[in-house]
VEXKELUM-713022 format. One record per residue: z, x, y of N, C-alpha, C in turn. Coordinates in steps of 0.2 Angstrom, whole numbers, plus 5000, padded with zeros to 4 digits. Atoms other than C-alpha are relative to their C-alpha. Layout:
<atoms>
ZXYZXYZXY
...
</atoms>
This chain:
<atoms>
500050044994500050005000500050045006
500049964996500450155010499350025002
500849944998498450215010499749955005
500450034995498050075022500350015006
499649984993499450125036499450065003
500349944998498150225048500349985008
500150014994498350245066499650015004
500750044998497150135078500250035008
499949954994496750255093499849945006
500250044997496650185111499450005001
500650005000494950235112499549964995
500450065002494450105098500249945003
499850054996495349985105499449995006
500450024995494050005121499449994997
500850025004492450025108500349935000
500050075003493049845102499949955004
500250064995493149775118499550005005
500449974999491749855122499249944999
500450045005490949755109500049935000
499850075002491649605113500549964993
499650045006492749585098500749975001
499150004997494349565109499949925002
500150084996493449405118499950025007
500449994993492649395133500649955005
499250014993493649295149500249934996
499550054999494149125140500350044994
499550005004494949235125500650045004
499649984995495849325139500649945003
499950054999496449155146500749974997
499349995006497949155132500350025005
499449954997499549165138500649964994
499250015001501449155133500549975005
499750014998502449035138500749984998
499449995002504149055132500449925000
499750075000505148875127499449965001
500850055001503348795128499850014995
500449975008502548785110499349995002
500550014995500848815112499549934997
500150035000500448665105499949955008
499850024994501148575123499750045004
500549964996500148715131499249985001
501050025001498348665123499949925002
500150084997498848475129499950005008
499950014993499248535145499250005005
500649994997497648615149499450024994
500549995008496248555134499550035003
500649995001494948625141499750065008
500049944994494548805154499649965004
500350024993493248715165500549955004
499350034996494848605170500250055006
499549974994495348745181499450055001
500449944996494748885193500350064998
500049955005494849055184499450055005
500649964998493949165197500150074997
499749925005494849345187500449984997
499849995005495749375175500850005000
499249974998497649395186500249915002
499850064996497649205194499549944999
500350084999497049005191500449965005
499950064997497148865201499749954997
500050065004497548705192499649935006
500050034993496748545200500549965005
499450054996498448455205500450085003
499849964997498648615214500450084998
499649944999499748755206499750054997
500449954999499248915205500550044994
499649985005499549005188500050095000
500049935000499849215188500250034993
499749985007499749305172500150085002
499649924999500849445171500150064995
500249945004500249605164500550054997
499549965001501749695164500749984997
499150015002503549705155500249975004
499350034996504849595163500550034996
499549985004506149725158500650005002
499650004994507349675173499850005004
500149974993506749755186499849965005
500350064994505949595194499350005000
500650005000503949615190499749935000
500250095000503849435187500149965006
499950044993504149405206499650045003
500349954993503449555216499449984997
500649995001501949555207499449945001
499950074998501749365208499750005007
499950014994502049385225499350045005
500449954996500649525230499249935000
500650055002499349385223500049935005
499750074995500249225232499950015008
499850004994500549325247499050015003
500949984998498149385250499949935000
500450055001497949215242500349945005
499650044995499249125255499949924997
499650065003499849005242500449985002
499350045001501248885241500550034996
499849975006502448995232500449944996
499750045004503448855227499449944996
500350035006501848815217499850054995
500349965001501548965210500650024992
499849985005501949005191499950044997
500149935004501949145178500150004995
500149975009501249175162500350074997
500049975000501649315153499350014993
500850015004499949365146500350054994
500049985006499749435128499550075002
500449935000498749595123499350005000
500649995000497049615129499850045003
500449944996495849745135499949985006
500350014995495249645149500550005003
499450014992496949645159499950095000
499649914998496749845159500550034996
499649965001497849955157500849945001
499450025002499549845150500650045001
499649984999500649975152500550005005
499450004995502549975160500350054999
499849935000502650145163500150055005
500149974994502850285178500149965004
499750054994503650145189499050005003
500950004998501650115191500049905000
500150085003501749915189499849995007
500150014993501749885208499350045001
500449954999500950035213499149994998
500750005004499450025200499849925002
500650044999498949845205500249965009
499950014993499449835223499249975001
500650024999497649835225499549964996
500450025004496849755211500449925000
499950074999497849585213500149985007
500250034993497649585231499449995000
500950054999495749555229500249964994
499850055004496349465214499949925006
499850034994497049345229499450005004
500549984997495649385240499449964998
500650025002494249335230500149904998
499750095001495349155226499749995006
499950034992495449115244499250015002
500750014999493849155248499449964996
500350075002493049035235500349945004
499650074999494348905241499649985007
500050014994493848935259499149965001
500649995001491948935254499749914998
500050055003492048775244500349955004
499950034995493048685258499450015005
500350024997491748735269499349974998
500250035002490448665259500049935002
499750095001491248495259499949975007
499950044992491448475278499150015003
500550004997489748555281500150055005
499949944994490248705293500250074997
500049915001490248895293500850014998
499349995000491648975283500550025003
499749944995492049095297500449955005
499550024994492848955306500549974996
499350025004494048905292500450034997
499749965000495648985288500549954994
499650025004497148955276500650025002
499650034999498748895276500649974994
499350045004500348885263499649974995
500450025006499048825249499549955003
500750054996497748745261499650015003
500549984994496148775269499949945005
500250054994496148715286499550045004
500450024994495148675302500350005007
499550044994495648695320500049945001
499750074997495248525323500349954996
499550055004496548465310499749974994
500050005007495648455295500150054995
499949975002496348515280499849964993
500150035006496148515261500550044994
499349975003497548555248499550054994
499949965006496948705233499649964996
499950045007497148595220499549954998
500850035000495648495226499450035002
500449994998494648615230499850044993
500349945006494548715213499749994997
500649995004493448645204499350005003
501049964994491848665219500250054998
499849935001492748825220499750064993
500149975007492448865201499150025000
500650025000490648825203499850065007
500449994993490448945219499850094998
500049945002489849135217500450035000
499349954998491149285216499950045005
500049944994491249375231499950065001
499949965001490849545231500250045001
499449954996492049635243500349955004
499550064996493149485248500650015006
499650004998493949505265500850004997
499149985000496049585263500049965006
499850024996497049495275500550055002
499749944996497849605289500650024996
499349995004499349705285500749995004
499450034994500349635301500449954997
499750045003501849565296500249915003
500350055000501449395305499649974996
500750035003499949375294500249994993
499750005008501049395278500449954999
499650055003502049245273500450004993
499849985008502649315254500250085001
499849955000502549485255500550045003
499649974995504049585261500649955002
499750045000505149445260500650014994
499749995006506749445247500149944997
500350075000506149275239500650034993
499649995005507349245225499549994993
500149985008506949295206499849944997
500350055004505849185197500450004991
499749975008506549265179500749985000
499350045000508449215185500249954998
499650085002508749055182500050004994
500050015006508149055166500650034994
499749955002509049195162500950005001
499250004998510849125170500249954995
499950075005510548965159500050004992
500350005007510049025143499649994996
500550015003508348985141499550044998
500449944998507549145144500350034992
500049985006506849195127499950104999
500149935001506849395122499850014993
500249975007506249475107500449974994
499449995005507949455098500049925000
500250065002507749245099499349965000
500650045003506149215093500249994994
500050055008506249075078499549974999
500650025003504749025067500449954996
499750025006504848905054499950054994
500149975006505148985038500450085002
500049934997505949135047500450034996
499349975006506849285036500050055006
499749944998507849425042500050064999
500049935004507649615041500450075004
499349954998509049755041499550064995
500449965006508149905034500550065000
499849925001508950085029499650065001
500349924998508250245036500250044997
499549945003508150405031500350045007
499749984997509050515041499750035008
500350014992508550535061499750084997
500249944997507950725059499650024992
500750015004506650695044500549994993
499650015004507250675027499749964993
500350065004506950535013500649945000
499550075004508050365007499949984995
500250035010508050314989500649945001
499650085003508850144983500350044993
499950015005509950184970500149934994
499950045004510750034965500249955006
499950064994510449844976500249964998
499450065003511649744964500349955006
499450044996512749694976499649965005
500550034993511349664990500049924998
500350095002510549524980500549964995
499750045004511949464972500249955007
499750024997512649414990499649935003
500350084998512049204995499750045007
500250014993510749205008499550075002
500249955003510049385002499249984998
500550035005508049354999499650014996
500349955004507349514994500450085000
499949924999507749704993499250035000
500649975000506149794998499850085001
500149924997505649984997499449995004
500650004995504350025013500150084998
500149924997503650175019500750005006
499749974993504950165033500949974995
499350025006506550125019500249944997
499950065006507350005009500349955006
500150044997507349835019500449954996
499850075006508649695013499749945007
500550064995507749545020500549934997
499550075004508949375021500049955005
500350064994509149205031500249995004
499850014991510049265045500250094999
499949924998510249455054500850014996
499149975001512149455049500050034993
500050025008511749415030499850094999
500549954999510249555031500650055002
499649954999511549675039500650034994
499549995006512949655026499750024993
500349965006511949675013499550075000
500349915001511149845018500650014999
499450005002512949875019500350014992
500150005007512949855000499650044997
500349975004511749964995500250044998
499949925003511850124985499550045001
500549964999510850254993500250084997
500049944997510350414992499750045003
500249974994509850525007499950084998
500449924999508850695007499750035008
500249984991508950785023499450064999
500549954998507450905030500350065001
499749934997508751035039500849955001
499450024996510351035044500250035007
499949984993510351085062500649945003
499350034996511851045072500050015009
500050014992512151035092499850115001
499849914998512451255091499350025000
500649995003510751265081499549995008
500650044995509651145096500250055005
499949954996510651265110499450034996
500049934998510351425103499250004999
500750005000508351365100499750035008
500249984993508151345119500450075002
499949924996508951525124499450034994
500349975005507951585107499350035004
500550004995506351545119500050025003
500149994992506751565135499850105001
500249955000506151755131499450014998
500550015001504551695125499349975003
500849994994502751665132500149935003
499950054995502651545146499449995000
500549984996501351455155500149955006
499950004992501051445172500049945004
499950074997501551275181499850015007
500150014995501451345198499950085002
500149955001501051515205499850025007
500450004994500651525224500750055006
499549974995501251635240500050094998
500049915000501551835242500650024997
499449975002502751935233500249994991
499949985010503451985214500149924999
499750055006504151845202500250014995
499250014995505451835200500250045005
499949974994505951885215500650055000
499549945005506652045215500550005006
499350004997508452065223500149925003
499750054996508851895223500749975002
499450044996510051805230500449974996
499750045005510551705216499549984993
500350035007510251675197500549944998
499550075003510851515187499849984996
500150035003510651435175500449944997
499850085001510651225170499850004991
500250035007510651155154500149924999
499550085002510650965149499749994994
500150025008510550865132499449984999
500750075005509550755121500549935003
499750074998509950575129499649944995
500450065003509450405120499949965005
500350074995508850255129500749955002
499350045001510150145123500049945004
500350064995509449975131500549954996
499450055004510649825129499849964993
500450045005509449735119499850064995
500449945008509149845101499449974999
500850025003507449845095499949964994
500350065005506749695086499349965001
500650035001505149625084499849944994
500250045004504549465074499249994998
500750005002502949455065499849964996
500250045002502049305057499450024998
500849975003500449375045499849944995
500350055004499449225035499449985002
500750034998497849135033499450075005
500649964997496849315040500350005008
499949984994497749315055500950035004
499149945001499549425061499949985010
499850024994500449355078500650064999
499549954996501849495086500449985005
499749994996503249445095500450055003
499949924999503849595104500150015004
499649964992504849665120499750085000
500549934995503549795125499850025006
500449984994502949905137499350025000
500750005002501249925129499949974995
500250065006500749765121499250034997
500649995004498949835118500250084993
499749965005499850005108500449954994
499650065010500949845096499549994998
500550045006499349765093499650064998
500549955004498549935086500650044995
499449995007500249965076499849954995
500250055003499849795070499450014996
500849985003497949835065500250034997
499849925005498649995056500249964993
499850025003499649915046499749924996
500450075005498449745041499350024998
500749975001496749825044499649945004
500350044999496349655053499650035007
500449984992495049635069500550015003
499450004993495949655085499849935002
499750074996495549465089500649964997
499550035004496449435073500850005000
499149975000498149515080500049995008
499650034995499049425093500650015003
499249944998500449525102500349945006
499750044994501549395114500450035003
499449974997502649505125500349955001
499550024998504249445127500650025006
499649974996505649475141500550044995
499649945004506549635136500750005005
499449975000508349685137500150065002
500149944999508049835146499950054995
500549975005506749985140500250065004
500149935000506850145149499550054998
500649945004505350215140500149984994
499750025007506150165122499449964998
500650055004504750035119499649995002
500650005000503250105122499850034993
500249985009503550165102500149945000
499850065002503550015091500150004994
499949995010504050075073500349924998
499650075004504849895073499449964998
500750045001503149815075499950014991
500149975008502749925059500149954995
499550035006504149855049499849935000
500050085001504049665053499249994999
500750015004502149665050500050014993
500149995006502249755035500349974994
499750045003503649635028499749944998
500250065001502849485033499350004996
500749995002501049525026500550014992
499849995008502049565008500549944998
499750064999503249405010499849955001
499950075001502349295013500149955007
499650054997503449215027500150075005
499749984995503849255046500550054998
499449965001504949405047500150045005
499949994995505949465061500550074998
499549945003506649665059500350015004
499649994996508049675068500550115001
499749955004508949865071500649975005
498850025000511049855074499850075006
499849954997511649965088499850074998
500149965002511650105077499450024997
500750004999509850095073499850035003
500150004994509550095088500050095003
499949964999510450245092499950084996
500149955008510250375075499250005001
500950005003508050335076499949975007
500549994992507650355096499650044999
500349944999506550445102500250035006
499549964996507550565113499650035006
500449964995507250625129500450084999
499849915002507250845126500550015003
499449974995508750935130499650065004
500649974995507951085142500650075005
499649944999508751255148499450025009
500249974995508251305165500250055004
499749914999508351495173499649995009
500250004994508151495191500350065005
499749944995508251645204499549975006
500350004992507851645223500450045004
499649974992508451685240499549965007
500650024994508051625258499650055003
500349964996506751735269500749995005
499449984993507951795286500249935003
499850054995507751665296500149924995
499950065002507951525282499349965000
500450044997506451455287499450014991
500450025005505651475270500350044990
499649975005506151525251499450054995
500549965006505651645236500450004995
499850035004505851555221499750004993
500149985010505751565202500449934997
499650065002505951415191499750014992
500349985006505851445170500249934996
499950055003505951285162499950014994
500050005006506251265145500249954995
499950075002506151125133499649994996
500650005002505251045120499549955003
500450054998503650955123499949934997
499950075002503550755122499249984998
500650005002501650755121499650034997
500549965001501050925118499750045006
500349974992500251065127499450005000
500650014998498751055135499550064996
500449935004497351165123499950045007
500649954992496451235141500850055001
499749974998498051285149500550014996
499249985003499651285137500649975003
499550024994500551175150500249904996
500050074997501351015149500349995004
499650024994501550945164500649975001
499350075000502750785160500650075001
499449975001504050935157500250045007
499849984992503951025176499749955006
500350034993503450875184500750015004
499849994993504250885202500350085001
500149944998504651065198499450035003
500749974997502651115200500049975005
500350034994502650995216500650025005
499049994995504551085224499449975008
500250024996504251005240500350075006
499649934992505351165253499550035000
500449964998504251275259500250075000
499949945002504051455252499650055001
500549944999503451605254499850064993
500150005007503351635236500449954994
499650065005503651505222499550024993
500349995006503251515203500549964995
499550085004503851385191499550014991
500149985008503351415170500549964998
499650045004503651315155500050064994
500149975006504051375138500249944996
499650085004503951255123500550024996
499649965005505351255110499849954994
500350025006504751175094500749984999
499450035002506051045086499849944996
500150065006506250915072500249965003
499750064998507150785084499449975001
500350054995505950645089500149985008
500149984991505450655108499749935002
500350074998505150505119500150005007
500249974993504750475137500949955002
499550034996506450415146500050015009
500050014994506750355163500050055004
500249954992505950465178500050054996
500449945004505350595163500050065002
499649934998505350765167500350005005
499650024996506050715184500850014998
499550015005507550695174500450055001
499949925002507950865170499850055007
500149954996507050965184500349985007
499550024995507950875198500650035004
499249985000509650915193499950075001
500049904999509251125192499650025007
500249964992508251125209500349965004
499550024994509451025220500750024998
499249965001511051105212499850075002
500349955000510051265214500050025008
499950024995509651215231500650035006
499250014996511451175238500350094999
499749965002511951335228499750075006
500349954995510751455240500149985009
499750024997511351355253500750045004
499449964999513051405252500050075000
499849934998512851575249499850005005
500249984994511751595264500449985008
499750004994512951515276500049955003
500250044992512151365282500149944994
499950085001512551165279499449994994
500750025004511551095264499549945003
500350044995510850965275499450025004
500249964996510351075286499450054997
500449945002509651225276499349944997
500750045003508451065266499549985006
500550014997507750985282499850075005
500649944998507251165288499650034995
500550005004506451175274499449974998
500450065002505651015274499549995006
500250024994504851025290499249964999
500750065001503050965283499949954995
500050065004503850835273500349925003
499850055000504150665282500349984999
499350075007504750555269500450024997
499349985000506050685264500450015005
499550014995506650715281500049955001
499750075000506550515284500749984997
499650025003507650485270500850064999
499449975001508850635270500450005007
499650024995509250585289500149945002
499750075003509450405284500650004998
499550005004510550445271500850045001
499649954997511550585281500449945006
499850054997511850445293500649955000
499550045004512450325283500650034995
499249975001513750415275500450045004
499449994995514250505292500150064996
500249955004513650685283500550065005
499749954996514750815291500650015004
499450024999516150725298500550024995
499749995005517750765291500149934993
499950065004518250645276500849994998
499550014999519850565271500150064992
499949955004520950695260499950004994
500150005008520350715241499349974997
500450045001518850645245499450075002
500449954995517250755246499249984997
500650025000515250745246499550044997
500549955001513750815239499449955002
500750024997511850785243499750024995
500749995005510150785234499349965002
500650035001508450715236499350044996
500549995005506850695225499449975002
500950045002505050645226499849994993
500450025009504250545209499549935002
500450054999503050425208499949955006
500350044992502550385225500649995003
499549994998504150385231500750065002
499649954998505650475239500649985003
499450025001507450455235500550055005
499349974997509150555247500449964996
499450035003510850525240500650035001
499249984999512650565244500449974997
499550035006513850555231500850025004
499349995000515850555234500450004996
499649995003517050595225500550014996
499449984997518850625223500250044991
499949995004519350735209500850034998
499550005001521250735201500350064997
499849955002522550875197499749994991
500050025007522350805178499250004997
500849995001520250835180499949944999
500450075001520050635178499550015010
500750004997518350615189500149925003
500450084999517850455200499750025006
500350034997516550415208500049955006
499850064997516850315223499649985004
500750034998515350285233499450054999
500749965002513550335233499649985006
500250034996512650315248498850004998
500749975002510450315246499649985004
500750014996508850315257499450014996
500750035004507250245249499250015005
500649994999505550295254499449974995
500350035005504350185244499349985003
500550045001502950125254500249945005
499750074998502949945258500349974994
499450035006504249865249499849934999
500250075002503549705241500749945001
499450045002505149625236500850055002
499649964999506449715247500750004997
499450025002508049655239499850024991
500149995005507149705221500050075001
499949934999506949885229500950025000
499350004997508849885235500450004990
499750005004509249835216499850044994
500249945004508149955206500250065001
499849944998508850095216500950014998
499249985001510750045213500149994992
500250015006510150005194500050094998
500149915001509450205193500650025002
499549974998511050255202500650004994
499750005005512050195188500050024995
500249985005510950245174500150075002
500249935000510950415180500750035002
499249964996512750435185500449994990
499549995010513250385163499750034999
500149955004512050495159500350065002
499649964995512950645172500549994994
499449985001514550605167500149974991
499850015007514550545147499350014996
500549995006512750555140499950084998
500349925003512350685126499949964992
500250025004511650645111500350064993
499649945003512650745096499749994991
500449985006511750815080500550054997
499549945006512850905064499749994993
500150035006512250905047499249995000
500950044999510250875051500149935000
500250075001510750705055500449985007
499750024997511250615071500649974999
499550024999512950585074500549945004
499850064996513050475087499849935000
500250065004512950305083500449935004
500150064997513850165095500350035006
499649984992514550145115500750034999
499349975000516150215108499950085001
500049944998515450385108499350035003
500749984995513850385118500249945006
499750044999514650325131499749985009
500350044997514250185145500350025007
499550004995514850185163500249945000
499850054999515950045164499949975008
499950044995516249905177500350065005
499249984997517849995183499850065003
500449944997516950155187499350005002
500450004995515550095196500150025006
499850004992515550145214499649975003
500350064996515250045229499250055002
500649974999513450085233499749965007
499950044995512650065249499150045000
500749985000510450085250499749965004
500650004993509250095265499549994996
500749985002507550065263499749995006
500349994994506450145277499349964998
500550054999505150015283499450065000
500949965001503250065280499549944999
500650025003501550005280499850034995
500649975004500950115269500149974992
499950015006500550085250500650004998
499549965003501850065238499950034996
499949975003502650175228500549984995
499650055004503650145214500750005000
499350015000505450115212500749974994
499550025007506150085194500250064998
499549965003506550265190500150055007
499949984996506550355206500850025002
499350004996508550335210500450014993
499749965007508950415192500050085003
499849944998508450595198500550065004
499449994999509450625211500850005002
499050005002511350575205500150064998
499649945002511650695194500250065005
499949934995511450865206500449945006
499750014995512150765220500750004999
499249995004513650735208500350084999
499749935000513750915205500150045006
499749974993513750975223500549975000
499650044998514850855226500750044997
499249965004516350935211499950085002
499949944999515751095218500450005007
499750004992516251035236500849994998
499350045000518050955229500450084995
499549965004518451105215499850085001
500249934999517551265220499650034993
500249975004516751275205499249954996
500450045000514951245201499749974992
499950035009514551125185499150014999
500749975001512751185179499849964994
500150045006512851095161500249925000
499950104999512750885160500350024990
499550044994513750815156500750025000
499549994998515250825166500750004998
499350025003516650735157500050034992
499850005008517250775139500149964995
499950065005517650665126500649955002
499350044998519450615134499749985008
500449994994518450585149500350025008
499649984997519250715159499150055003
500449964994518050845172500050054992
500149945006517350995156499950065003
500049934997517751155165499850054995
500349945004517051245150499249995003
500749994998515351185158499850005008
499949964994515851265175500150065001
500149934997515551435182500350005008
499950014994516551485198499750075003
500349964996516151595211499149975004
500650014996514651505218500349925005
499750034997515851375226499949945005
500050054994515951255240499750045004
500349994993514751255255500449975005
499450014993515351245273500049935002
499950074996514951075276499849964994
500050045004515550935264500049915002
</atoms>
């Protein structure tokens, strides 16, 4: 059964839809409407030329409302509204008509993917003509009706009007409208914020209510008729095998429907999650590991390298490399982190009669339905992927080995099967973001006014190195783009080869190179004497949108002022994904080493901010992801097997140590930029300047606390201490 598992590249997927075998625009037309069966769907609208369908992003129904299919995750972050809203706000709908599919997996929407905080960003312009080209049929087809030039008719709140007080509502204009040509470059509507009615507003959350009430379906409550349950056995996280010895007791227990060997391990399948849990519980395994590498091993890998061939990320300016007589060396170390999203991976799948549907909490619905294809062999029309509202993703579910499973279940059963993994699942069979050793030396020129810098990044690769060059980017991004200004810079990766499973986690390489050039930063700061505020924006002088936000954020925290006793500050900012974060951290640290946090102040540079109130809550989202990873994330490997396995020992930031957080966002026309991981890279370094400002000592290895969750002075170095101004 294994000889038919093959893996279905994105490039046939294009031949296919190349060829038309995906469905031209009414198979696109599909959508998911979550508590709607699609029964009540095909009554609602029996028949496409019922509605106006000028692209693939937006209809208009004839009793007026206006349907939006949404290309991307709703993984929280709010996409179901801002994006909504970029269409509503060209097309100068009625929002309170305007509704949201979330579309299934097809080629014609493009590129699916929720990735690189690109959601916004990537269709800012592609559903403003989206918009655009509605509104321009609507207008065209009113002016038809009356008999006058379009150029003297305008729109209004879901109406085309007339100065002389005629108007006509949408909803009866769409099906002329259907009938009229497509526009070839349909007037944008001005970017003055008069002329916008939607965009730039903080319009409340379309996905909330469902979500306050308990209607709002996710992956984990999809029910079919006939539906079975699947708890499966792994083998061991860092490669290995599973054998079944003895499944006695599995299937002896009520409610138990099968015990199944896969390729991906023994599967108790039963008629509820609980049942299926307990009885893997029951089995009698035997486990074969590949290695036993332990946390010492994964270290001593990355030093093992970092004396090994590099290549070249960045390379410009006069002078040696590594700078000779510098000013300071250092070295950063962080972990392997998991994702560890509230919602554990689950997926349901229904395979019968030649055709295979996927319910599924993705960020690339078209990569589940080519899992799906692997694993059946069917057409791509015949495999139906319904994204689901996710439980927060991170990066975590753009794999989909669950698809695998529950496909592969269901296609041998018979009967709908829903794989669920437990916490521990979850955590034990991530795909990890790299741990990463970074060597950095430099010094300022005399006058401060520019640096010469050395940056050796070390880590393994999530994708691979490029054959041409030997580089992977993902692993120096925002190292190769250091924003200060230098009069020598040189920045090398080296890979380190590893059994762990690698996987892209929030704000990706950002992640990691962050924290070692803004601790790195601060640390040449103080030795050379001057303010870290200070020494950045003379460094920044042909960066705008870093000194915008670093003198925003300096502002609002009152940067320089004394502070009340025990309390002290640190700084940081980062550029990523079209965006650009500042951040000051405080806080207060205890004879006894306990650690808190007590505010976090932040300035946001993104653009135009579609949904300002969505930016405001992405940014203090990243701030907390990024402040547990700091203070307790580490993913802990003994034995060649993952060790860590619930929130008791990978551990969460609680309530209780959140701090009060307080985020600017500086107004702009320009494009946006993205904002779902952006306000991850710079906590951690601001955290650490911050214990360098309070304790004189500076913390270079994440994470900060220990298991008792006290301050871990084994992963501090003194003598590089507090700068003059905290």
């Amino acid at each position: 059964m294994s000889s038919r598992w093959r893996k279905v590249t994105r490039r046939e997927l294009l031949a296919w839809g190349a060829m038309g075998v995906l469905g031209g625009a009414a198979g696109l037309l599909l959508g998911y409407r979550f508590g709607v069966r699609r029964e009540r769907w095909r009554k609602r609208w029996p028949d496409e030329r019922d509605r106006f369908r000028p692209n693939v992003f937006v209809a208009i129904e004839p009793d007026g409302e206006v349907v939006v299919w949404l290309t991307k995750a709703e993984l929280g972050q709010g996409v179901m509204t801002s994006l909504p809203m970029i269409v509503a706000d060209e097309l100068d709908a009625d929002w309170s008509r305007v509704r949201v599919q979330l579309a299934i997996a097809n080629l014609n929407f493009g590129d699916m993917s929720t990735v690189t905080s690109a959601s916004v960003r990537s269709l800012w312009g592609p559903l403003r003509e989206a918009g655009a080209t509605a509104r321009t049929m609507l207008i065209g087809a009113a002016a038809d009706y009356w008999g006058i030039a379009p150029q003297s008719c305008s729109t209004a709140n879901g109406r085309v009007v007339h100065p002389d007080g005629r108007q006509l509502e949408y909803g009866a204009l769409a099906l002329a409208a259907a009938t009229r040509p497509l526009p070839q470059a349909p007037a944008l509507r001005g970017g003055d914020a008069p002329r916008r009615s939607i965009v730039g507003r903080s319009l409340p959350r379309l996905d909330i209510p469902a979500k306050v009430e308990g209607s709002a379906r996710f992956a984990i409550d999809v029910r079919l008729p006939g539906q079975l349950f699947a708890v499966t056995a792994r083998p061991a996280a860092l490669g290995g095998e599973v054998r079944l010895v003895d499944d006695a007791a599995a299937r002896a227990m009520p409610g138990v429907v099968d015990v199944v060997s896969a390729p991906f391990g023994i599967a108790v399948v039963a008629d509820t999650t609980w049942t299926a849990a307990r009885g893997r519980g029951a089995l009698v395994l035997e486990r074969t590991l590949a290695t036993d590498l332990g946390d010492e091993d994964l270290a001593a890998a990355l030093r093992q390298r970092a004396t090994g061939p590099t290549a070249i990320a960045r390379d410009d300016g006069s002078g040696p490399a590594p700078p000779e007589d510098p000013a300071l060396k250092a070295e950063y170390e962080l972990p392997y982190l998991a994702h560890a999203p509230m919602e554990t991976i689950t997926c349901t799948a229904r395979v019968e009669g030649g055709r295979c549907e996927v319910w599924a909490a993705t960020q690339d619905p078209l990569a589940a339905q080519a899992e799906a294809i692997s694993v059946t062999n069917l057409e791509p029309a015949a495999v139906i992927v319904y994204p689901t509202f996710a439980g927060g993703g991170f990066g975590r579910r753009v794999f989909h080995p669950e698809v695998r499973e529950a496909v592969w279940l269901s296609e041998r059963l018979g009967r709908p099967v829903q794989s669920v993994w437990l916490r521990e699942d979850d955590l034990q069979h991530d795909y990890y973001r790299p741990a990463s050793l970074h060597r950095c030396q430099g010094r300022f020129d005399a006058d401060a006014s520019s640096l010469h810098w050395y940056h050796h990044v070390i880590c393994p690769s999530i994708p691979g190195q490029d054959s041409a060059t030997g580089l992977d980017e993902l692993a120096v991004d925002g190292a190769a783009q250091l924003p200060y200004a230098v009069a020598r810079a040189r920045v090398e990766w080296t890979s380190v080869p590893t059994p762990v499973p690698l996987g892209f986690w929030r704000s990706v390489g950002h992640s990691h190179t962050a924290f070692a050039i803004e601790s790195f930063i601060d640390e040449l700061a103080w030795h050379a004497g001057l303010d870290p505020l200070a020494a950045r924006l003379q460094l920044l002088h042909d960066q705008p949108r870093h000194r915008a936000v670093l003198e925003r954020v300096a502002a609002m925290a009152r940067w320089g002022q004394s502070t009340t006793d025990g309390l002290h500050r640190g700084l940081a900012v980062h550029a990523c994904f079209g965006s650009v974060v500042a951040q000051v951290v405080e806080v207060s640290v205890g004879a006894d080493r306990s650690c808190d946090v007590t505010r976090v102040w932040a300035a946001v540079h993104c653009g135009r901010a579609i949904h300002p109130d969505g930016v405001v809550a992405q940014i203090e989202g990243g701030i907390i992801f990024g402040l547990t990873a700091a203070l307790h994330g580490r993913v802990a490997f003994s034995g060649g097997q993952v060790r860590t396995a619930n929130f008791d020992d990978y551990g969460l930031l609680r309530m209780r140590a959140v701090p009060d957080i307080e985020v600017a966002v500086i107004p702009s026309e320009d494009d946006p930029g993205g904002v779902g991981e952006i306000g991850v890279p710079p906590v951690a370094p601001a955290l650490a300047n911050a214990l360098a400002a309070a304790t004189g000592l500076r913390f270079r290895r994440l994470p900060l606390l220990d298991d008792a969750g006290r301050l871990d002075r084994t992963r501090a170095e003194s003598g590089q201490g507090r700068g003059p101004a905290t």
